[in-house]
C-alpha positions as CSV (number, residue, x, y, z in Angstrom):
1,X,74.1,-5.1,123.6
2,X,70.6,-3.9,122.7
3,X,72.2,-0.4,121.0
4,X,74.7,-2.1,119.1
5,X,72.0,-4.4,117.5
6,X,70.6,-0.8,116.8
7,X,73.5,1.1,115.4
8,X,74.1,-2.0,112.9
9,X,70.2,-1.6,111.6
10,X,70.0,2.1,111.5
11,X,73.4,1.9,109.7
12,X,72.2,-0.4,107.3
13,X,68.8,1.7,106.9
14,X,70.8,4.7,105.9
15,X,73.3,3.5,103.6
16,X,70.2,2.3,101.9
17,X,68.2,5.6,102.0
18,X,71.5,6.8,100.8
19,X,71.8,5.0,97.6
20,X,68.1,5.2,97.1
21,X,67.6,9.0,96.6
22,X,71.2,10.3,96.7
23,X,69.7,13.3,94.7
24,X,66.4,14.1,96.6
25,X,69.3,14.5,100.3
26,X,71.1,17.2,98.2
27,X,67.8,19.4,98.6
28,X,66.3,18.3,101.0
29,X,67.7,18.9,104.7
30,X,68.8,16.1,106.8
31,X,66.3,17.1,109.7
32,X,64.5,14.0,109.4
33,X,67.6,11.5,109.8
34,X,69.0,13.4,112.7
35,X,65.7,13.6,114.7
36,X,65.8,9.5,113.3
37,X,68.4,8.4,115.9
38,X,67.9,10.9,118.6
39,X,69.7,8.4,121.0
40,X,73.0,7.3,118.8
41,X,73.9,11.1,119.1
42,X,73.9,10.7,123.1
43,X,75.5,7.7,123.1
């Protein structure tokens, strides 16, 4: 129940990251977001 809670927020965290610098992810790398939500990839 726990991860769902989680998936909703980090979800909601990234759409907003998204639409905040939608520029600045074009050069940067997505590194940072992947190493973010180590377990959502497990899971």
């Amino acid at each position: 129940m726990h991860s769902c809670r989680k998936d909703k927020a980090l979800r909601q965290q990234g759409k907003q990251e998204r639409s905040a610098r939608p520029r600045k992810r074009d050069g940067l790398p997505r590194a940072p977001l992947l190493g973010e939500l180590p377990s959502v990839s497990d899971g």
